[in-house]
C-alpha positions in Angstrom: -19.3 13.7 50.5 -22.3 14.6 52.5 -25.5 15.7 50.8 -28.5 16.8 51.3 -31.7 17.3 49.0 -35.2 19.5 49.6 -37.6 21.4 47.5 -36.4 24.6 47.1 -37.8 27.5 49.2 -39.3 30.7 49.8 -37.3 32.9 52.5 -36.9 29.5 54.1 -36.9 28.7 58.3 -33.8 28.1 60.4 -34.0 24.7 60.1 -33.6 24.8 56.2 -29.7 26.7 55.9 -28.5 24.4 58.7 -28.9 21.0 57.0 -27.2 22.6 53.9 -24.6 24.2 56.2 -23.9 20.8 57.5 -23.8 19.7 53.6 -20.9 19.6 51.1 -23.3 19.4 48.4 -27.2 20.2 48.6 -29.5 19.3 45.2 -32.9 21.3 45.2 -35.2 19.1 44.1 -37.0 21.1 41.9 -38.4 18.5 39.2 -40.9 17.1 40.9 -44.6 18.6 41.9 -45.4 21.3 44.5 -46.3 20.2 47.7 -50.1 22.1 47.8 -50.4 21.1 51.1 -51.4 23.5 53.7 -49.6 22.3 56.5 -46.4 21.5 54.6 -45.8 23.6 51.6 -42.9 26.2 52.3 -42.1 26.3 48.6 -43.9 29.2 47.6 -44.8 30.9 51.5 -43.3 31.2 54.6 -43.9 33.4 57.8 -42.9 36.5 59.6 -43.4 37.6 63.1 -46.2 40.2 64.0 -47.6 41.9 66.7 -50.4 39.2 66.6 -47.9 36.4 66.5 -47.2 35.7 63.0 -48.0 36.3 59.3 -47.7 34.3 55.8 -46.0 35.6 52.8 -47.2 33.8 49.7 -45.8 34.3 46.1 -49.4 33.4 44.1 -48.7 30.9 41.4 -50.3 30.6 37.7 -52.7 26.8 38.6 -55.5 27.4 36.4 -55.4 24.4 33.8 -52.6 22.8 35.3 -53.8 20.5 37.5 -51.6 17.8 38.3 -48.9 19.4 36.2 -47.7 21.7 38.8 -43.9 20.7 38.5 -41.4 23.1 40.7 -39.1 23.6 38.0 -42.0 24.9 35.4 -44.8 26.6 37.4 -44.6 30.3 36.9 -45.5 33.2 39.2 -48.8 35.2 38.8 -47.0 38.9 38.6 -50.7 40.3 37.7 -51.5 40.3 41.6 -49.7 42.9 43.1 -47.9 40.7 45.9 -44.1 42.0 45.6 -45.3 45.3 47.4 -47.2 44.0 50.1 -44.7 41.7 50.8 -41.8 44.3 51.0 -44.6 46.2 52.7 -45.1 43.5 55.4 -41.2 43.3 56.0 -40.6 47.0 56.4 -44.0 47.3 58.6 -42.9 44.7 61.4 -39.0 44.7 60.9 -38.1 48.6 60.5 -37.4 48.5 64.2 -35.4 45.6 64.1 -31.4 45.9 65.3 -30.4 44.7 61.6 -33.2 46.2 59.5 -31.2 48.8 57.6 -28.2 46.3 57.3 -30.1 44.0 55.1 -33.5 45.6 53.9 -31.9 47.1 50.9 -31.0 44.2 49.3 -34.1 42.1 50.6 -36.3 44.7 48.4 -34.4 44.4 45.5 -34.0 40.9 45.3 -38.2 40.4 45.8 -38.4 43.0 43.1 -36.5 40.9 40.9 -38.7 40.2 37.2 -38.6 36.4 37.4 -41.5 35.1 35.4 -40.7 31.6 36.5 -40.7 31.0 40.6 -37.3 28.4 40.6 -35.2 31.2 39.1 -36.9 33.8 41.5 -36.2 31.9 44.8 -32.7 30.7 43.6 -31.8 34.5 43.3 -32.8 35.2 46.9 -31.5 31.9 48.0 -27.9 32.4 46.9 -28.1 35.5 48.5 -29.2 34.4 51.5 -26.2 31.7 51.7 -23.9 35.0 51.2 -25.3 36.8 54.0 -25.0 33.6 55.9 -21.3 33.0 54.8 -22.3 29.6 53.7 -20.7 28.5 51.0 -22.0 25.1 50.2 -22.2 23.6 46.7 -25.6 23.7 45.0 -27.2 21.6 42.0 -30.7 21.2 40.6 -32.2 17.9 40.4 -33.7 19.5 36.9 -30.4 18.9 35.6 -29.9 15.5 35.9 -32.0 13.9 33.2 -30.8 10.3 34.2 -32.5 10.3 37.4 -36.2 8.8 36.7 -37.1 7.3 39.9 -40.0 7.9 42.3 -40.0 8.6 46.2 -37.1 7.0 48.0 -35.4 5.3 45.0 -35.6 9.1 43.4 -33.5 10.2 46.8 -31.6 7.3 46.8 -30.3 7.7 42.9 -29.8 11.1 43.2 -27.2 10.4 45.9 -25.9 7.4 43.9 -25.6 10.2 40.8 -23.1 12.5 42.5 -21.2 10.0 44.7 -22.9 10.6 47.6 -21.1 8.7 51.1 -23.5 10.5 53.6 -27.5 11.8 53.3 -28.6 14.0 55.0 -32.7 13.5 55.5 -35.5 15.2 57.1 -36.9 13.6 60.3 -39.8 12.4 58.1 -37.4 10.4 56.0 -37.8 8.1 58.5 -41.6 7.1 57.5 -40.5 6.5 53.7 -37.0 6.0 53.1 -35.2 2.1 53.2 -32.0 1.9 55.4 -31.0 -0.8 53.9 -30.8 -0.2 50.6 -28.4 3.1 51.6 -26.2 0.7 53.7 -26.3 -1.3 50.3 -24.9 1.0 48.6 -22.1 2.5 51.0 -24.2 5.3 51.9 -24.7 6.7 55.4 -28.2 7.4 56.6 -28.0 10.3 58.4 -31.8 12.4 60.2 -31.8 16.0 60.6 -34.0 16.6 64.0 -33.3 20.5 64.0 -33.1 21.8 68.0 -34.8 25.5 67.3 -33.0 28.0 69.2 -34.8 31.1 70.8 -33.7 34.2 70.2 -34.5 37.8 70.5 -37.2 39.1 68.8 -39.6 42.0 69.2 -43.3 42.3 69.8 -42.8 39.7 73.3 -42.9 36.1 73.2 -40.6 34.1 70.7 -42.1 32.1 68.0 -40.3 29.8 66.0 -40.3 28.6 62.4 -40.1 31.9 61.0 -38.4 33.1 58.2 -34.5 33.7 58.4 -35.4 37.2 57.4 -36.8 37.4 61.1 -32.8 35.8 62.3 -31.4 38.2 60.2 -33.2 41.3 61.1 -32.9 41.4 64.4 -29.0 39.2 65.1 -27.1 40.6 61.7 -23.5 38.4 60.9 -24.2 36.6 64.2 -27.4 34.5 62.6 -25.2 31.3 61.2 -23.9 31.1 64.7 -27.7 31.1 66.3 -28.6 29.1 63.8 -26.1 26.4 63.6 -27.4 24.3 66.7 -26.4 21.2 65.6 -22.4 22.1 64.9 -21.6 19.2 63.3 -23.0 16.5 61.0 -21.5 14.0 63.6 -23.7 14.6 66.1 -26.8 14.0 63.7 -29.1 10.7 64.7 -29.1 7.4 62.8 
């Protein structure tokens, strides 16, 4: 069984649906602390294209008194800023246009307008959505859920593979900096790195920019995004 594990996501890139697409079984690992970094925290933002290259949409989460308590799986989203509407506001402003707009804005608004109080729920609704439009069907299980696992960094990855009988994993290219080969050849595991080849694509407003939302696939290539996005084809031809 091949799996695959990453924090869970807001309207996540290209790169993100392929790795589970290549999965039989992807855990979100949602019980550890958000990433507050500004360079790599998707869980909570990601971007759309715009006439001046490219905008971020950011769900604003509740931080005040919970510093270093910021777990995935318990923050909750600050509704009292008005965010929803200029997100859907953003979308239909730069999108409308797009070939696929009508197709898919519909149920875009409706599942940003969903009344999550907590932001795991909130994304998992859009998420599994997403896998719909994307006719990928892939198994999905929170790392929330499995109480067992206590481990830290790449012994947290590595039980959490051990947990659901894991024979491949799937990593990140930055996997390579932390996690130990050997102690997945130790356990009959293949080590497998995900070094996502972006493909361009059609866009509007000129030049193409990449690492965009799947929203931005979506818009503008409809039931032909999984094939776009699927550059890799098969887990085989991943690097180890």
């Amino acid at each position: 069984m091949t799996v695959t594990i990453m924090q869970p996501a807001y309207l996540p890139w290209l790169g993100f649906f392929e790795r589970i697409y290549l999965s039989d079984l992807f855990i979100v690992l949602d019980h550890v602390q958000l990433d507050t970094s500004s360079k790599t925290n998707f869980t909570n933002r990601n971007k759309i294209k715009t006439p001046q290259n490219n905008t971020w949409l950011t769900i604003p989460v509740k931080r005040k008194g919970k510093y270093g308590e910021l777990f995935i799986n318990k923050i909750e989203i600050d509704n009292e800023v008005n965010w929803k509407h200029k997100h859907l506001g953003s979308i239909k402003q730069f999108y409308s246009k797009a070939a696929y707009f009508n197709q898919y804005y519909t149920r875009i608004e409706e599942l940003i307008s969903n009344d999550s109080i907590f932001l795991v729920p909130f994304i998992d609704l859009i998420n599994k959505n997403l896998f719909e439009m994307l006719s990928i069907e892939t198994k999905m299980i929170y790392s929330s859920s499995m109480s067992e696992i206590n481990s830290q960094k790449d012994d947290l990855i590595l039980d959490l593979c051990r947990n659901v009988g894991a024979t491949r994993y799937i990593s990140g290219p930055f996997g390579r900096d932390y996690l130990d080969i050997s102690k997945f050849k130790k356990n009959d595991i293949e080590l497998l790195f995900h070094d996502y080849k972006h493909p361009e694509y059609k866009q509007q407003f000129g030049g193409f920019s990449p690492y965009l939302s799947i929203i931005d696939l979506l818009f503008n290539h409809g039931k032909n995004s999984l094939q776009i996005l699927n550059t890799t084809k098969s887990s085989d031809e991943l690097s180890r």
